[in-house]
N, C-alpha and C positions, 0 to 999 in steps of 0.2 A: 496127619492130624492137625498140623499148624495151620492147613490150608479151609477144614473146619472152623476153626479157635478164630480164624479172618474171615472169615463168611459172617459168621453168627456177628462178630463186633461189629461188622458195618453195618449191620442191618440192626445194630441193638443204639449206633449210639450216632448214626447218620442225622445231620439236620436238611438233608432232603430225603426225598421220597414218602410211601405212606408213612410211614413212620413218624414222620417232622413235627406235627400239626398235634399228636398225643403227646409225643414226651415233651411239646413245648409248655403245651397244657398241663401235666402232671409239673412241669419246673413251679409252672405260676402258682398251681394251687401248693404244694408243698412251700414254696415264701412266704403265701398268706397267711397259712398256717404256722411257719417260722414267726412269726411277725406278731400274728396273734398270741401265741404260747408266751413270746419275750414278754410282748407290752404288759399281760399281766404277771413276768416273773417284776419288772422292773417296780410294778405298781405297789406290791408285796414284799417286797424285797428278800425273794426268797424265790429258788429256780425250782420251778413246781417235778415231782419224778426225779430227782435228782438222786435219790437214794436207789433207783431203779436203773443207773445208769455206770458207768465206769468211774464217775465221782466217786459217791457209795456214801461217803460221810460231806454231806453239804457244807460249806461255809461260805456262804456269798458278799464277796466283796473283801472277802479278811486282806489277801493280800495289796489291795489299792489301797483300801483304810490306814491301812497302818506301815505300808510300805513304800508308799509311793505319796500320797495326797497328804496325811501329817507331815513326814520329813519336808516335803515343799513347802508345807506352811512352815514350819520352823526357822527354812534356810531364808524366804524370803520374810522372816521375821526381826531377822537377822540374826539366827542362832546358829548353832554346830547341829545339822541333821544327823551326823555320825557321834554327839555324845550318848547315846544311850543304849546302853549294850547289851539292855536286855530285851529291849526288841530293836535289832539291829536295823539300820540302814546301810545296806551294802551291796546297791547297787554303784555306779559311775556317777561323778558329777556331772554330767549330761544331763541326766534325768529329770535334776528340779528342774532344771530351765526346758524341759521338752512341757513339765506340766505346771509353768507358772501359772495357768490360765486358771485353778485351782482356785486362788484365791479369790476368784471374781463372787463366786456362790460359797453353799455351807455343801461339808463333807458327803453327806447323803446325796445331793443333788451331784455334784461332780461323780462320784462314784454311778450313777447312772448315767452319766455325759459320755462318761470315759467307756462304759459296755456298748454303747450305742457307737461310739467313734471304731472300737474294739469291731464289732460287728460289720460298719462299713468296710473298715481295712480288709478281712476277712473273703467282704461278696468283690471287691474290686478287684483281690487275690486271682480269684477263682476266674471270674470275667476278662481280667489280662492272660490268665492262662487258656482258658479257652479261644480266645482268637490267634493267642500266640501260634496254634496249634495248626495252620494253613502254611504257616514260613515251613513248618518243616513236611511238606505235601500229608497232612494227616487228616482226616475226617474232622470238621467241626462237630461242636457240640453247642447245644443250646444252651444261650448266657445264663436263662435264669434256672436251666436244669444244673449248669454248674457253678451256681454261685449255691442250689439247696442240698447239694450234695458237699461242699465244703462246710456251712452254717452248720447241718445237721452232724458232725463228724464230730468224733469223741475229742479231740485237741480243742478245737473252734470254742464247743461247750462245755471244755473244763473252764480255760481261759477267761470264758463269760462268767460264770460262776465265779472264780476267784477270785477275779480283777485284776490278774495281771497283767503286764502289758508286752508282754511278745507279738503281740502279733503286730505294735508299731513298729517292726523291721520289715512287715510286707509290703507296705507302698511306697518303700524307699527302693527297693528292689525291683519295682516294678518301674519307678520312673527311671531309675540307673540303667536299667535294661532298653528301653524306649531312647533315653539318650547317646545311649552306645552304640545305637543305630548309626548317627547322623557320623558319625567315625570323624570328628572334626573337634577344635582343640576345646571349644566354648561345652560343645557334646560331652568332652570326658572329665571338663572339669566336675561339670554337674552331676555327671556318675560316681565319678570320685568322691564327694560332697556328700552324695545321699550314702553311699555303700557306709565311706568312715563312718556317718550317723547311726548305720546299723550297726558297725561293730563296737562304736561306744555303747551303744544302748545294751546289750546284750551281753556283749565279750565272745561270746563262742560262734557271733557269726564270723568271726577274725581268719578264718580260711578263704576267704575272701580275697585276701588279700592275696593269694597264694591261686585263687582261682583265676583273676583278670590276667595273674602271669600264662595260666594253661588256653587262656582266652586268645594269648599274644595281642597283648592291649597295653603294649610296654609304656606309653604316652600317660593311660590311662591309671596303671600305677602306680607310677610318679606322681601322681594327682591324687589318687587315694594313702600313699602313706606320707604327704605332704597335707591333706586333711586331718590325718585321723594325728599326726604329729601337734597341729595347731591347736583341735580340740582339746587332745593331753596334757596341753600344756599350760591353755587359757588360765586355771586356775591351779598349781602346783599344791600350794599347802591343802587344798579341799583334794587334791589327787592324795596324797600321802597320808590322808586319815581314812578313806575311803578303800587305800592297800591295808592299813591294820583293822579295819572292819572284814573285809573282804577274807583276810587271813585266817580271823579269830570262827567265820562262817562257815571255811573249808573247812579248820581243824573240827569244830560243830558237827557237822555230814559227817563229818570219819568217824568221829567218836558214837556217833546215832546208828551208824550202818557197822560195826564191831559189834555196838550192846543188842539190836533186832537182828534175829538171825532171817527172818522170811523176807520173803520180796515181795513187791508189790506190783498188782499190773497193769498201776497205772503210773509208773515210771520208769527210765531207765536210765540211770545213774551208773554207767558201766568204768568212772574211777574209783566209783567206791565198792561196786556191788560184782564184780567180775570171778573172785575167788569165790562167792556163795554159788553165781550162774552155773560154775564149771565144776563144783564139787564133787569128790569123790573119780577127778579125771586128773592126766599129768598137765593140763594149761589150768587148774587150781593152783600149782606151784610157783603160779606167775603172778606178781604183784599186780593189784587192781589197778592201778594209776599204769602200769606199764601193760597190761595187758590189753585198756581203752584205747593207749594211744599206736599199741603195734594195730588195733582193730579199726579204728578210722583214719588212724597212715596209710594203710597199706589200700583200704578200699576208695579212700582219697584220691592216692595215686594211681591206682588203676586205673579210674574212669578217667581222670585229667588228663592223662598220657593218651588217651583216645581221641579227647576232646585238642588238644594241644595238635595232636597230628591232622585234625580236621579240616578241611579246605576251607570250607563255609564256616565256621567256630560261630560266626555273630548268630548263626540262626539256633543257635543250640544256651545262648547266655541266658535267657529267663527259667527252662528248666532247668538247667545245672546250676545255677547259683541258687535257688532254690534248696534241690540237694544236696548241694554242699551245705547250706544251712543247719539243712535236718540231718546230716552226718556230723556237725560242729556240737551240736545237744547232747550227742552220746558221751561225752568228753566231761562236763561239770559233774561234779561228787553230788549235785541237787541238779536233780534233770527231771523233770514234772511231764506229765503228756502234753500239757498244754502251751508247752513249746516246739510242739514236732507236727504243726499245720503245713510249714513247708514240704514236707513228706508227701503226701497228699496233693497238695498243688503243683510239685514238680510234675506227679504222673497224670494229671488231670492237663498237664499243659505237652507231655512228651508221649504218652501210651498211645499202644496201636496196636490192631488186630495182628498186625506183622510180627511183632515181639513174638521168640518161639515159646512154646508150651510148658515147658517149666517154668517158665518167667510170669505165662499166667495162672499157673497154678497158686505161686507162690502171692501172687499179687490174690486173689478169691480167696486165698485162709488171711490175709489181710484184712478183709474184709471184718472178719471177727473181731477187728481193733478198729477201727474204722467207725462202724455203727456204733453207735452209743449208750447200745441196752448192756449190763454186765451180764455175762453168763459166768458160769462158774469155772472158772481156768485158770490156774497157778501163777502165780506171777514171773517162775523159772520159764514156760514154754511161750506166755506172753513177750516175754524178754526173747527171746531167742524167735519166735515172728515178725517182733518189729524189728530188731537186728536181718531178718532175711527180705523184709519189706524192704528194708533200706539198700541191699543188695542187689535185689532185683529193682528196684528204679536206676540205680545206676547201672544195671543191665540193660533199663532204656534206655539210658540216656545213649550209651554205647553205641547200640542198634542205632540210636537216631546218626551219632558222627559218623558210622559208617554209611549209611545211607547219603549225607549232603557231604563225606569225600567222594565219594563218585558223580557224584553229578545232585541238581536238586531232585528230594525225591517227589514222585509222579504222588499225584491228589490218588488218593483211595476214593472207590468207586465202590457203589453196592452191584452186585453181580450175582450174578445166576447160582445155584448152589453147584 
């Protein structure tokens, strides 16, 4: 059956043979199309179908506005971003300084600066993942087929819609991964450098750190918890208002996820939401915070301890840090979909018609989260597909360490049925 499931993939997603020349063509025209639907969401301000979509309740731009682009004006106003507690700021002090540039225009304009910037990270995501995709002998895929099938994906277009800024950890990760190549000390400082930036910027891509160790990048770690040390410490008193923000946020989530009993599905907040996932079963008895963390431990370690015993490790670092990423999101008590794009671009940079048949199966009901229309689907079985989405890529990744411990693997070939 597997030998099927690899026939049909090369032949669906080969960039030679007949084949090459249509889905180049279906990339270009679905961009144009990407391109044109934006330029007039941005023009309106307002993402046109958005209620037709896993959104469902539009708000465009809310979280830039008033999360990221006010607190900046403030800080470089020279105010406390963190006095105001009723719409909090409690992200990292990294942040303002990532978007001092704010100040140069007015609110409206920057919040379209920032979707547009939001969007490039995005098609670059998807464009490193596709050529990444030769280092480990796999089938290429056409750049602009896969920069429109990331844009078009339900994470990408929450993300755009809301304005937050997740997705400025993907060209950090893509230049870290590119530097880690040259395996030389000037190489890892720069890795180290952009990775800490991603873990300030976010906090949950902080397994990271924990990954360059499965990487055997011991040089490299050193580098990165000597960045991300410097960053923390730059400003102390703005770190220490920024932990009683941060705190009063968590306690927020918990209290919000006790008073709604339903779930939603288009999040997965598995410290706060694990005892509702599992009700009426004996892992309901397991505290939600402990229940997220035995669930991304345990699948953490799995793949790493694969990746860690792997010969080649360096050809396997852009999709495994990746998913480590989108394994890191499951973890906050406020975990949005449009933090989980790394999901997606790990297997756009790691899948293979090789992967066996349950791994594709489970990856095609993925799909149903993936594309960005809502159907009508509970937020309990939505929650438990992105949880086996997440498994199964790290099912690729797997397959892939075992493939580059034995040797590199051979380029996939389109072939005869």
């Amino acid at each position: 059956m597997n030998g099927g499931v690899e026939n049909v993939g090369r032949r669906l997603f080969a960039l030679s043979g007949p084949a090459a020349r249509p889905l180049a063509l279906i990339g270009w025209l679905l961009l144009i199309l990407w391109c044109l639907w934006w330029a007039d969401n941005l023009v309106h301000g307002s993402m046109r179908f958005a209620e037709h979509s896993w959104i469902r309740i539009p708000a465009f731009g809310v979280d830039f506005t008033f999360h990221v682009d006010k607190p900046t004006r403030i800080w470089m106003a020279g105010g406390d971003p963190y006095a105001d507690k009723e719409r909090m700021f409690s992200f990292p002090p990294i942040v303002t300084r990532l978007f001092m540039w704010v100040r140069l225009t007015t609110p409206e304009i920057s919040l379209r600066i920032w979707i547009i910037l939001a969007a490039a990270f995005a098609a670059i995501g998807a464009i490193a993942a596709a050529q990444w995709r030769p280092k480990l002998g796999l089938t290429p895929i056409n750049p602009a087929l896969a920069a429109s099938v990331i844009l078009f994906s339900t994470p990408v277009l929450f993300e755009l819609e809301r304005g937050n800024y997740d997705l400025i950890v993907v060209p950090f990760i893509v230049v870290a991964a590119s530097a880690m190549r040259s395996r030389s000390e000037r190489g890892d400082a720069i890795a180290g450098f952009c990775l800490a930036i991603a873990v300030w910027a976010k906090l949950y891509p902080g397994l990271l750190i924990f990954a360059v160790l499965a990487l055997r990048r011991w040089r490299l770690a050193v580098w990165l918890v000597a960045w991300c040390a410097l960053i923390g410490l730059a400003d102390i008193p703005e770190l220490l208002r920024f932990n009683v923000n941060n705190k009063l946020h968590i306690e927020t989530a918990f209290g919000l996820s006790r008073m709604v009993s339903e779930l939603h599905p288009w999040n997965h907040p598995l410290s706060a939401d694990w005892t509702k996932l599992w009700a009426g079963t004996p892992l309901a008895l397991i505290p939600s915070p402990v229940g997220a963390a035995l669930f991304v431990a345990s699948i953490f370690l799995w793949v790493s301890w694969h990746v860690f015993c792997c010969r080649q490790s360096e050809n396997l670092a852009l999709p495994y840090m990746f998913w480590v990423v989108a394994a890191g999101t499951f973890w906050p008590p406020v975990s949005n979909d449009y933090n989980l794009t790394p999901l997606p671009l790990a297997l756009l940079a790691a899948w293979s018609a090789r992967d066996r048949w349950p791994v594709q199966l489970v990856l095609v009901a993925l799909l149903l989260w993936w594309q960005p229309l809502s159907l009508p689907m509970p937020g309990g079985p939505m929650m438990f597909l992105k949880m086996a989405g997440l498994i199964a890529a790290g099912a690729v990744v797997i397959r892939r360490a075992a493939e580059q411990s034995v040797s590199p693997a051979p380029p996939e070939k389109l072939t005869g049925a």
